[in-house]
Backbone as XML, in Angstrom:
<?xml version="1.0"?>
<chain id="A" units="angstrom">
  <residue number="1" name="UNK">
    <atom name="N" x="-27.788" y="2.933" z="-4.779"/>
    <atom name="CA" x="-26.615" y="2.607" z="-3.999"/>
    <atom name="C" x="-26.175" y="3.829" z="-3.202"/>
  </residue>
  <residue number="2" name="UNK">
    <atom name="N" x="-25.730" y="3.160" z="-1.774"/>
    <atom name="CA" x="-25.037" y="4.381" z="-1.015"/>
    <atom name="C" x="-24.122" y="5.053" z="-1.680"/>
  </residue>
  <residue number="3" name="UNK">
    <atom name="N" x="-23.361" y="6.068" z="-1.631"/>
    <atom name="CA" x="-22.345" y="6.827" z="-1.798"/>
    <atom name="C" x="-20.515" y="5.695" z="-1.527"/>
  </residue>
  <residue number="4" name="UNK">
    <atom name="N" x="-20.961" y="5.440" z="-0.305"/>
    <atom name="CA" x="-19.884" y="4.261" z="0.234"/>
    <atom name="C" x="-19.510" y="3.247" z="-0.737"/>
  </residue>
  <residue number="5" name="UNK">
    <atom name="N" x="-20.710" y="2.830" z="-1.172"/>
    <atom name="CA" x="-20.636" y="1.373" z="-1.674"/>
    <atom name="C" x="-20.040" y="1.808" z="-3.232"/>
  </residue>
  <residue number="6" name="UNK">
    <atom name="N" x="-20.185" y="2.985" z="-4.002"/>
    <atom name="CA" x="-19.654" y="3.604" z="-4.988"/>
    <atom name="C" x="-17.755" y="3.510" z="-4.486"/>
  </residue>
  <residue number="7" name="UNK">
    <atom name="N" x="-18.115" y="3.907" z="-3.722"/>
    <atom name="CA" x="-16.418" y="4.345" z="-3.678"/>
    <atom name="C" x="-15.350" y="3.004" z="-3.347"/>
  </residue>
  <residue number="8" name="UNK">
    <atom name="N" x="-16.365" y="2.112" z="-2.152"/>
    <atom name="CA" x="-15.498" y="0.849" z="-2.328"/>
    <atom name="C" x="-14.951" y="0.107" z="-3.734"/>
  </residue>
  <residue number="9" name="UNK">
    <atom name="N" x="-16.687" y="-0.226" z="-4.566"/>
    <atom name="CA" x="-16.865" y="-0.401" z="-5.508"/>
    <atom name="C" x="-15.384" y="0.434" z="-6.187"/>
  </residue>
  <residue number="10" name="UNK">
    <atom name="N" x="-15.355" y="1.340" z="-6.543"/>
    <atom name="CA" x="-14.607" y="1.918" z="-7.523"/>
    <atom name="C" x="-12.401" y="1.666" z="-6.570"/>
  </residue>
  <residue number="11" name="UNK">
    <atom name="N" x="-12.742" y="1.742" z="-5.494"/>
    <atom name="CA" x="-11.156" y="0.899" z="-5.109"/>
    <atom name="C" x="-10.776" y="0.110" z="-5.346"/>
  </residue>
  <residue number="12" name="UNK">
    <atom name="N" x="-11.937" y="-1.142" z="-5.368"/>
    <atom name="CA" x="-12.312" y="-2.991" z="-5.655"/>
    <atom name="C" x="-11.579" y="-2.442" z="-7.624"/>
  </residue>
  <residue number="13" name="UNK">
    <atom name="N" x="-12.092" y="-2.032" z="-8.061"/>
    <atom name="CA" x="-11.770" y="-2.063" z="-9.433"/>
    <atom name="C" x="-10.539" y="-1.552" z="-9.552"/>
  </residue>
  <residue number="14" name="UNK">
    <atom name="N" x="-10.044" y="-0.052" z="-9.043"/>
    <atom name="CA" x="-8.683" y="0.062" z="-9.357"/>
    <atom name="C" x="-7.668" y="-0.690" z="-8.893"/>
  </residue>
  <residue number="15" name="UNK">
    <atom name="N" x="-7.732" y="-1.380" z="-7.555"/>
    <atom name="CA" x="-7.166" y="-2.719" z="-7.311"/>
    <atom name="C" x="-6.949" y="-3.998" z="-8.393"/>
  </residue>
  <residue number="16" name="UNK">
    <atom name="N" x="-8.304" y="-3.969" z="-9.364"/>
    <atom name="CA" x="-8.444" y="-5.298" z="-9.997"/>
    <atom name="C" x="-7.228" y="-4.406" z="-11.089"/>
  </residue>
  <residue number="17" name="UNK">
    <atom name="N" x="-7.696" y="-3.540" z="-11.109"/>
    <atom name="CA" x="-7.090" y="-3.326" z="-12.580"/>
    <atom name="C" x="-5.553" y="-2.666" z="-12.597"/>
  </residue>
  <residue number="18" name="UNK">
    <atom name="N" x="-5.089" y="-2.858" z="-11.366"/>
    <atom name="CA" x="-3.162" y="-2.629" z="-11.148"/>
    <atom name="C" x="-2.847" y="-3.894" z="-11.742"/>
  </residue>
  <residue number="19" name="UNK">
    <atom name="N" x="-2.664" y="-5.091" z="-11.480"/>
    <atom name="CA" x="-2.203" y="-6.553" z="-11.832"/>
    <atom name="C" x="-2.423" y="-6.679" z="-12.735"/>
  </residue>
  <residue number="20" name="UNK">
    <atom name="N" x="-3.360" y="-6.497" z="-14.054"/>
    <atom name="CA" x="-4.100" y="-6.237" z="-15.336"/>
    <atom name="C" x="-2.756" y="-5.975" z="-16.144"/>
  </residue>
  <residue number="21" name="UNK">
    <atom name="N" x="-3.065" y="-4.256" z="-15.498"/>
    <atom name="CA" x="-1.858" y="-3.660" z="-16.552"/>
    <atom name="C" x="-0.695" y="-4.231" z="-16.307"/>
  </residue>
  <residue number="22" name="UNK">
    <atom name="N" x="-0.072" y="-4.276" z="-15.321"/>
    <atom name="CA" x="1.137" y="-4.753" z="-15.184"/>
    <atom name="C" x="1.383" y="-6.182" z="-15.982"/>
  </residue>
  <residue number="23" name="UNK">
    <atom name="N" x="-0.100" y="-6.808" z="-15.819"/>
    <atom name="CA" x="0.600" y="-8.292" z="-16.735"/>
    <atom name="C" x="0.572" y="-8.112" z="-18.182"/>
  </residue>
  <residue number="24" name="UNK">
    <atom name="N" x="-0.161" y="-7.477" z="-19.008"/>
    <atom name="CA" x="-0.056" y="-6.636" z="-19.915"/>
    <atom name="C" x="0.983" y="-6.487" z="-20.288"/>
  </residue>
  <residue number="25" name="UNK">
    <atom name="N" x="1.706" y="-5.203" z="-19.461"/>
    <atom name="CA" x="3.316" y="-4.913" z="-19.701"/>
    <atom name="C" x="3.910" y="-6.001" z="-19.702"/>
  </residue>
  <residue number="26" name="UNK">
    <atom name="N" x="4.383" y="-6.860" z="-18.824"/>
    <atom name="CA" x="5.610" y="-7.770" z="-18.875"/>
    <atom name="C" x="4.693" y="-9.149" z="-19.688"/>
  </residue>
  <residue number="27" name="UNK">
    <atom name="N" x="4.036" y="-8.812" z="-20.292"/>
    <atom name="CA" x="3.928" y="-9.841" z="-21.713"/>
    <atom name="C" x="3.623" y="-9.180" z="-23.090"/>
  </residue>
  <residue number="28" name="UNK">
    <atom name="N" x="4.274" y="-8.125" z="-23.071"/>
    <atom name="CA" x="4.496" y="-6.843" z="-23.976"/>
    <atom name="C" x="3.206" y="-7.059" z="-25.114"/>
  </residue>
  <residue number="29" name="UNK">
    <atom name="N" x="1.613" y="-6.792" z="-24.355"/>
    <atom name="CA" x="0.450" y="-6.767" z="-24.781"/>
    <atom name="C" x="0.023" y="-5.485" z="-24.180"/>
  </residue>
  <residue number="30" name="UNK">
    <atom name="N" x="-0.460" y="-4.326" z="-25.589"/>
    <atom name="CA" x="-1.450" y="-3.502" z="-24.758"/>
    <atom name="C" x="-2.219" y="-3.547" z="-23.746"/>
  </residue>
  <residue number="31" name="UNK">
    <atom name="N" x="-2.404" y="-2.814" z="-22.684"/>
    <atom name="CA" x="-3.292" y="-3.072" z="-21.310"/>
    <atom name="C" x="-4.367" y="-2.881" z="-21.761"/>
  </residue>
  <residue number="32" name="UNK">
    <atom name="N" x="-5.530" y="-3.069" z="-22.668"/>
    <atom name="CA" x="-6.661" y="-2.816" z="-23.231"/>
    <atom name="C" x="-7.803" y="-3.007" z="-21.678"/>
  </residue>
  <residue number="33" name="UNK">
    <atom name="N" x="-8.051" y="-3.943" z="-21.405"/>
    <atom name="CA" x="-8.529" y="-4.336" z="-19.976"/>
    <atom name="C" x="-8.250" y="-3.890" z="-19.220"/>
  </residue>
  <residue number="34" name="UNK">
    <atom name="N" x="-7.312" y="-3.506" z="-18.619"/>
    <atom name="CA" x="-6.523" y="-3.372" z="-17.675"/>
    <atom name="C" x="-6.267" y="-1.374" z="-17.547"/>
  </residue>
  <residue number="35" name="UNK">
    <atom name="N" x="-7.277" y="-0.971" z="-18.670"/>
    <atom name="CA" x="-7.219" y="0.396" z="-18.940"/>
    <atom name="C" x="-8.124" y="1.072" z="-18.838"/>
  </residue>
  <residue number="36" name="UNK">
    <atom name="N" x="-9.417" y="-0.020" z="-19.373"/>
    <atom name="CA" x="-10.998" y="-0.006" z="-19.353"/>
    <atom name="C" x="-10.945" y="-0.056" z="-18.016"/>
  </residue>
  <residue number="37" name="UNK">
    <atom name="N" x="-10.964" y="-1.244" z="-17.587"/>
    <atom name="CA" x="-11.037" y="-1.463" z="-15.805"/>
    <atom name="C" x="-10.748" y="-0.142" z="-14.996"/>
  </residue>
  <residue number="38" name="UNK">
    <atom name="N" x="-9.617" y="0.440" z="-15.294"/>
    <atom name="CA" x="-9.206" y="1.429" z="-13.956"/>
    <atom name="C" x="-9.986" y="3.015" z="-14.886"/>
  </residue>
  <residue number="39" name="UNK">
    <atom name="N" x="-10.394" y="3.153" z="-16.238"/>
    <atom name="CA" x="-11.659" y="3.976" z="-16.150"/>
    <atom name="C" x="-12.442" y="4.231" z="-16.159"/>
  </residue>
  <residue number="40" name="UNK">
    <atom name="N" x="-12.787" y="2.761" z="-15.905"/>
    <atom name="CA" x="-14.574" y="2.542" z="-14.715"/>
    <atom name="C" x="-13.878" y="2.727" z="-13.201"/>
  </residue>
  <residue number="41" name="UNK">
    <atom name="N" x="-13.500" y="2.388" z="-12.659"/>
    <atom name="CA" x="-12.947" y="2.708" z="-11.631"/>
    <atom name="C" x="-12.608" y="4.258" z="-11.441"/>
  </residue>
  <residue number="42" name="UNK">
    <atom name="N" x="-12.073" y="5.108" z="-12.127"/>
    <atom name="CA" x="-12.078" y="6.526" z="-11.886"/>
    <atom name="C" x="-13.534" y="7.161" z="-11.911"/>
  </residue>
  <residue number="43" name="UNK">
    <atom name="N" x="-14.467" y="6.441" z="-13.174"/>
    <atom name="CA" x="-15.751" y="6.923" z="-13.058"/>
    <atom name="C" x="-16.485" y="6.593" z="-12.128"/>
  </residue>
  <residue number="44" name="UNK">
    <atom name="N" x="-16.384" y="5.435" z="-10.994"/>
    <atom name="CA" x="-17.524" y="5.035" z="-10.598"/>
    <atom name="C" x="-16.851" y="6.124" z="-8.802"/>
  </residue>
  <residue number="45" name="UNK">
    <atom name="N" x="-15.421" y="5.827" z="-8.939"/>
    <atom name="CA" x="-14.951" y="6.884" z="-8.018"/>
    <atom name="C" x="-15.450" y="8.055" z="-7.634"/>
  </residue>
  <residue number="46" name="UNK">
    <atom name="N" x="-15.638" y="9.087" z="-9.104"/>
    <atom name="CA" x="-15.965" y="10.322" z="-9.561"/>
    <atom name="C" x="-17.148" y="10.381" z="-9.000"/>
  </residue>
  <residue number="47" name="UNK">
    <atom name="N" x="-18.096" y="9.222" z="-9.522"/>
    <atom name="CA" x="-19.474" y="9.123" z="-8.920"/>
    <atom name="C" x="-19.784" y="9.028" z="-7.429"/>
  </residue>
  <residue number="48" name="UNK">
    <atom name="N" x="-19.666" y="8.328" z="-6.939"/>
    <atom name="CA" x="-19.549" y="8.012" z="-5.605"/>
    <atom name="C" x="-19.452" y="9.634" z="-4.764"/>
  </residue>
  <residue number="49" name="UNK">
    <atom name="N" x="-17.557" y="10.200" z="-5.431"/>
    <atom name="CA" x="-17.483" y="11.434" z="-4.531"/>
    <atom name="C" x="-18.485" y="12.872" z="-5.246"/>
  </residue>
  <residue number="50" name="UNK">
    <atom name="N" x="-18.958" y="12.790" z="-6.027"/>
    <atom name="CA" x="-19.958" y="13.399" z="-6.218"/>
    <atom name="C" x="-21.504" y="13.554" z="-5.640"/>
  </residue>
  <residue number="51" name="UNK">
    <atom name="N" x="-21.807" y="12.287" z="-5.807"/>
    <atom name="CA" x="-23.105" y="11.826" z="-4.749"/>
    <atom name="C" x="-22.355" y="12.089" z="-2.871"/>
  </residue>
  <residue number="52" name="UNK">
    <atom name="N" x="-21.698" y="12.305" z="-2.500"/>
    <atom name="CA" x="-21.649" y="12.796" z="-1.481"/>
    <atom name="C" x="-21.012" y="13.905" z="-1.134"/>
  </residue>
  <residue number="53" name="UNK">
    <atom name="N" x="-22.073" y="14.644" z="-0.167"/>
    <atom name="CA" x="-21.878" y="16.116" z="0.266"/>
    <atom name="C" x="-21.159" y="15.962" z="0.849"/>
  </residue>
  <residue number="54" name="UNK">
    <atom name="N" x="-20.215" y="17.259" z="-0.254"/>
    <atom name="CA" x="-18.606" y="17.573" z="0.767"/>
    <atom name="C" x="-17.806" y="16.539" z="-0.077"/>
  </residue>
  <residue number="55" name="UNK">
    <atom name="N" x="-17.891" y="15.814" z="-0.570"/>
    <atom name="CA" x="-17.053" y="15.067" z="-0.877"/>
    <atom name="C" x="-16.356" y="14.232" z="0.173"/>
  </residue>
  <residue number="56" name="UNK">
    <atom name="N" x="-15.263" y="13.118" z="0.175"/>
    <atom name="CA" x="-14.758" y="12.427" z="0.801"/>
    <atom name="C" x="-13.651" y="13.394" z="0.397"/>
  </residue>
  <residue number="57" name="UNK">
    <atom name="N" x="-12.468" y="12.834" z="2.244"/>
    <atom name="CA" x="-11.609" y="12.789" z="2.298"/>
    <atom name="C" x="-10.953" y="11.800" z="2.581"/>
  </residue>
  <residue number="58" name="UNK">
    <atom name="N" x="-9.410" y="11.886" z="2.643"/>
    <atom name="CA" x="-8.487" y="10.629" z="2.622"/>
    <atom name="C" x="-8.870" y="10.239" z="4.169"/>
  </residue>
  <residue number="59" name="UNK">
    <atom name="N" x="-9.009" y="10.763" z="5.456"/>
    <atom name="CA" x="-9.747" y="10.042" z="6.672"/>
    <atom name="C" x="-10.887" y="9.200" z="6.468"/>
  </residue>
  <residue number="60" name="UNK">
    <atom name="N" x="-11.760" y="9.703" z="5.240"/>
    <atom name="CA" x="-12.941" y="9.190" z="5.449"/>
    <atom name="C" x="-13.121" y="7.811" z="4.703"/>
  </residue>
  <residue number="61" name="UNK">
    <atom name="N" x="-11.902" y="7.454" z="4.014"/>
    <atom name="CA" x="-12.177" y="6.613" z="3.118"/>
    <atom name="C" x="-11.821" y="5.032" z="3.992"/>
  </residue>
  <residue number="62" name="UNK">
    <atom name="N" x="-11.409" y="5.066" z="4.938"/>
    <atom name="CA" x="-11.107" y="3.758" z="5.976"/>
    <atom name="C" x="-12.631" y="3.286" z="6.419"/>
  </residue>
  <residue number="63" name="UNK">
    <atom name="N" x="-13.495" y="4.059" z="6.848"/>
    <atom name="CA" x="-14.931" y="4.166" z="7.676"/>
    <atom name="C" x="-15.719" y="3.575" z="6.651"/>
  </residue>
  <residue number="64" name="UNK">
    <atom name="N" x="-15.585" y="4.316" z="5.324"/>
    <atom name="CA" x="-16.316" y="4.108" z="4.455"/>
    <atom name="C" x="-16.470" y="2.139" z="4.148"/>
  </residue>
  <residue number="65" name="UNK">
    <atom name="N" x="-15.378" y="1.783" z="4.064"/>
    <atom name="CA" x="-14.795" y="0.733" z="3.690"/>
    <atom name="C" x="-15.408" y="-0.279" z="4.856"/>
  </residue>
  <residue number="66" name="UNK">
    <atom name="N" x="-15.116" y="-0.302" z="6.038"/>
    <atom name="CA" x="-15.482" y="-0.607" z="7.113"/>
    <atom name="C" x="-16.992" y="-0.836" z="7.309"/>
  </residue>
  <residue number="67" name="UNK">
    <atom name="N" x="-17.616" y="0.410" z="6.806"/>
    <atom name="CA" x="-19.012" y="0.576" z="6.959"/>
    <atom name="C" x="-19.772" y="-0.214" z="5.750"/>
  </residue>
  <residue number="68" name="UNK">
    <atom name="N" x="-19.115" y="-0.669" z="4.622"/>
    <atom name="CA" x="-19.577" y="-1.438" z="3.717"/>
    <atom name="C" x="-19.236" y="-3.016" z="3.825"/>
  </residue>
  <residue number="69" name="UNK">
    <atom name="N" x="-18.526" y="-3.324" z="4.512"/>
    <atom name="CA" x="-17.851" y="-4.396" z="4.751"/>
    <atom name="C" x="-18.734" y="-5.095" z="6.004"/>
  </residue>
  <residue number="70" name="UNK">
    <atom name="N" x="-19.310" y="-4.242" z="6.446"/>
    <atom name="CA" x="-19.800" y="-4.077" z="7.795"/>
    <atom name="C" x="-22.039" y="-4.640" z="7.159"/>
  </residue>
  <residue number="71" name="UNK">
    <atom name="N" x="-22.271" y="-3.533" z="6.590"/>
    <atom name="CA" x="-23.576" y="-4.037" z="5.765"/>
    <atom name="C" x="-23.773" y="-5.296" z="4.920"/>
  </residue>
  <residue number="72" name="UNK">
    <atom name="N" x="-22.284" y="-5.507" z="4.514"/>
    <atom name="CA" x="-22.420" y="-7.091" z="3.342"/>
    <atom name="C" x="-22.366" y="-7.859" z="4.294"/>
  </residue>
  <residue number="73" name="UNK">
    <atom name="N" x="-21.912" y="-7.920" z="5.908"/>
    <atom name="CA" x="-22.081" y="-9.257" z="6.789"/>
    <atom name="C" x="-23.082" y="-9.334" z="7.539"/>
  </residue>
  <residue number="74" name="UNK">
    <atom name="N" x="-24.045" y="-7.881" z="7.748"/>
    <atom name="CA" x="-25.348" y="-8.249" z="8.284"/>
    <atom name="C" x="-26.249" y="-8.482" z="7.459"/>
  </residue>
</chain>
């Protein structure tokens, strides 16, 4: 996998896993899921900006997104 597709990948998850915890909380249940989820999401993050030189910045992360969004419709 590209570098890109890591990092979408790992937004797609910390996204999934905000609503998780939160429903968690207001049904006063540990976020067990919802905890796992967002640290695969930091790891697959970690990964992603590791596999790319230089790392990402906060500009680069719109393109990135774009550019993956962009490969899943061709």
């Amino acid at each position: 996998m590209h570098p890109d597709q890591y990092l979408v990948l790992g937004l797609f998850l910390a996204v999934i896993a905000i609503p998780a915890i939160i429903s968690a909380y207001s049904d006063s249940r540990p976020p067990r899921v919802g905890a796992v989820v967002a640290v695969a999401a930091a790891a697959v993050l970690l990964h992603g900006n590791t596999k790319q030189p230089g790392g990402y910045r906060l500009t680069d992360i719109p393109t990135a997104v774009y550019g993956v969004i962009g490969e899943m419709i061709r």
